[in-house]
N, C-alpha and C positions, 0 to 999 in steps of 0.2 A: 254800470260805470266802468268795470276792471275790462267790457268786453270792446266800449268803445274808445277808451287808451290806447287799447289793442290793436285796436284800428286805425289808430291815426300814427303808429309808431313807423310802417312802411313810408307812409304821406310824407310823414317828417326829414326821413333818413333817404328820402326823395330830393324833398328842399333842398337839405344839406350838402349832397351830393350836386345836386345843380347850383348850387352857388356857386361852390368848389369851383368847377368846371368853368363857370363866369370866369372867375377870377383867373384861373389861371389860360383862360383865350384872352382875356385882356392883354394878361404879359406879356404873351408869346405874338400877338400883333404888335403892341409895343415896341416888342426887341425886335422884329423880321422887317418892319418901316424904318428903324433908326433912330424913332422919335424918342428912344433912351439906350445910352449905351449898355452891348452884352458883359464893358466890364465893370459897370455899377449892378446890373441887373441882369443877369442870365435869363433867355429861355424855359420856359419850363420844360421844352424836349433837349435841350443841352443839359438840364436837373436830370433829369430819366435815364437820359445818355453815360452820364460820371456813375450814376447809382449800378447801373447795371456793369460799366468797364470796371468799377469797385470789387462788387459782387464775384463779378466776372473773371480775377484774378484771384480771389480769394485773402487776399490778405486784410483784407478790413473784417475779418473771420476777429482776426486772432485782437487786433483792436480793439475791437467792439467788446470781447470778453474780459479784458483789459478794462475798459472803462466798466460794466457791470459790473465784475469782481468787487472795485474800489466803492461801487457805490451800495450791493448789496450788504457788504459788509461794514462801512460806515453808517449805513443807514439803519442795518440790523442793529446796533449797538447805539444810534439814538434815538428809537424804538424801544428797546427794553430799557432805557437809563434815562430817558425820560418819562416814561410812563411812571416806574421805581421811584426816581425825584418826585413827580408830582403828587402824587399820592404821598409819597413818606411828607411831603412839605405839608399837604393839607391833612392827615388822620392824626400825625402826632401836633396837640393841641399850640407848643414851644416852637415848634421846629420853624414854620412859616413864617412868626414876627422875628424868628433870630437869623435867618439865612434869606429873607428877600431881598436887604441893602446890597449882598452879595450878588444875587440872580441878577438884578437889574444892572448893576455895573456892570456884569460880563457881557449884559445884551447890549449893554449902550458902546462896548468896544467895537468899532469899523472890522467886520470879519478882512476885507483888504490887509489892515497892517499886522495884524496875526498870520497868515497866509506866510509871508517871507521870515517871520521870524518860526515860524514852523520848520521849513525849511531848510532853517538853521540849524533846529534841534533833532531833526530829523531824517535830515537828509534828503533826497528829491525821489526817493523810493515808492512803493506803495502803500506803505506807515503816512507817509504826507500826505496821500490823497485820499485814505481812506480820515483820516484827522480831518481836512477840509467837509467832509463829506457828514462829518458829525455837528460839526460846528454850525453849518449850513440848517443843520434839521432839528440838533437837540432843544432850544432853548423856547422853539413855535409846539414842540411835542412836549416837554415841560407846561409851561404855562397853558396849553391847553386842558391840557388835562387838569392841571388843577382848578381853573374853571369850571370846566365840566361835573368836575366832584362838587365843588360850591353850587352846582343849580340842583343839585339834587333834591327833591321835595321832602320838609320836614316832615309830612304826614305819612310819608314812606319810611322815615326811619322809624317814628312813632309806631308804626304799624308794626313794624318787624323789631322794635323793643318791646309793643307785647305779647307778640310771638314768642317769646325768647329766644329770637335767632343769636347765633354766637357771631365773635365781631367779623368771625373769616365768612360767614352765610350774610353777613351788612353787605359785606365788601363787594361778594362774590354775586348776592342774589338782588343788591338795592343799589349800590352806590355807580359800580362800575356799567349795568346797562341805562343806567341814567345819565353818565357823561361820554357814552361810545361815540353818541350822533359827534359833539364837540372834536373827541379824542381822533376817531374817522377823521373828522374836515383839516386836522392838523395832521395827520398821516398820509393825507389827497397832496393839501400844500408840499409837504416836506419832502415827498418824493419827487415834485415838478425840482425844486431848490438843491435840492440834492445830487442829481442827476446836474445838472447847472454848475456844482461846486466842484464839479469832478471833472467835467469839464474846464473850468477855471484852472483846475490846480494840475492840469496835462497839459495847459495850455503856456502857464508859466516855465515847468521844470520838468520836461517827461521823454523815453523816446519811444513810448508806447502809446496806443489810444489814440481814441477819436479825436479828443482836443489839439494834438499831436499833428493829426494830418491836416485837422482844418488849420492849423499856422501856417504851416508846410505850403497850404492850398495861396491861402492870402497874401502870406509872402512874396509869392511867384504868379499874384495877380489872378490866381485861377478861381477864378469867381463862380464858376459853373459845379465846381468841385465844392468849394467853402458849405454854398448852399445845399449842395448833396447831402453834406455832412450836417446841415441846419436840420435839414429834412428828415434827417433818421432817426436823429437826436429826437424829434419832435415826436416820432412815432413811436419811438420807443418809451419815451413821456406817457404819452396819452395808453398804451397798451400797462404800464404799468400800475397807471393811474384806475384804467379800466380792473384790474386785477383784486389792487384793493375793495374800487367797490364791489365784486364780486364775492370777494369774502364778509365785507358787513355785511349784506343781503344775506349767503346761505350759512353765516357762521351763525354773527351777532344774531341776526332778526330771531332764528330758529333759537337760538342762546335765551332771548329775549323772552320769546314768548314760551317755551318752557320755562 
């Protein structure tokens, strides 16, 4: 079975690859007949073209590090401060009927009218963008996670209360690779959301970053440019995303099965 997966993973990333390519000969006949304008819709060789003049001068170097900065660091801290939340909300037996009224009003606030009053108290610095960048992710990596710990199977703690595991070997050996898969799918989302909110929040108030140029790009109608900057965004998304799961695979799994 693992050898004919195997097999078909080339076939796939074939498909995938000739889609792509559909799709983007579609565009580019599209925009070269007229039949839609380049400045509702770029080219995808005037996309190529901005990527590379970017590249090419170097200053979407320092951008780019700019937006990761804000978002690795936002997002590092609602990674550990969600995780921490959820778990402390579900092991201590009080904690969850006394603090959900709270959790769920903060989630029910529109992240938008927080954003400007951020702002305010913080100035349009990179304290604001890395706060956006939390807010965007903490509350999906909370509640996941406490889910995750609610599916944990009784016969699994059962088993490891007559072991006499101690509460830190529950935590360490039962509870937590039992909610990883959960804990993971809210660390996949929050990093697509995150990366998003960082954007958002350069987009409003910044003279650094990606979000930065792509206003810059829109502004002055340069639609070829905007999408450039859709496109990096996007790949940088998806590499990120890829990273994660690379560590559930060699971290967790191995975690897991020892």
């Amino acid at each position: 079975m693992g050898t004919r997966n195997a097999k078909k993973i080339p076939s796939i990333w074939a498909g995938q690859v000739a889609l792509l390519l559909v799709i983007l000969g579609i565009c580019e006949v599209l925009v070269r007949t007229e039949t839609v304008s380049s400045l509702y819709l770029p080219a995808p060789s005037q996309v190529f073209r901005e990527l590379f003049k970017l590249f090419g001068d170097g200053e979407i170097w320092k951008h780019l590090y700019v937006t990761l900065a804000e978002f690795v660091a936002g997002y590092g801290i609602a990674a550990l401060g969600g995780l921490a939340v959820g778990m402390a909300l579900v092991l201590v037996p009080w904690a969850e009927r006394f603090f959900r009224p709270y959790l769920s009003a903060l989630m029910a606030i529109p992240k938008v009218t927080i954003v400007p009053l951020l702002a305010l108290w913080l100035g349009i610095g990179i304290t604001h963008k890395i706060s956006i960048v939390f807010l965007f992710c903490f509350f999906t990596i909370t509640v996941n996670t406490m889910t995750g710990i609610k599916q944990t199977a009784d016969n699994h703690l059962k088993v490891a209360k007559v072991f006499e595991a101690t509460r830190y070997q529950t935590i360490m050996k039962v509870i937590l690779p039992s909610a990883a898969p959960t804990i993971f799918a809210a660390l996949r989302i929050s990093a697509a959301t995150g990366l998003v909110g960082a954007l958002f929040g350069e987009m409003l108030a910044s003279k650094d970053g990606l979000g930065n140029i792509l206003v810059k790009a829109t502004s002055l109608y340069n639609t070829a440019q905007a999408f450039a900057i859709v496109a990096l965004v996007t790949v940088v998304s998806v590499l990120i995303i890829s990273l994660i799961d690379w560590l559930e695979r060699s971290v967790f799994l191995k975690w897991k099965s020892a």
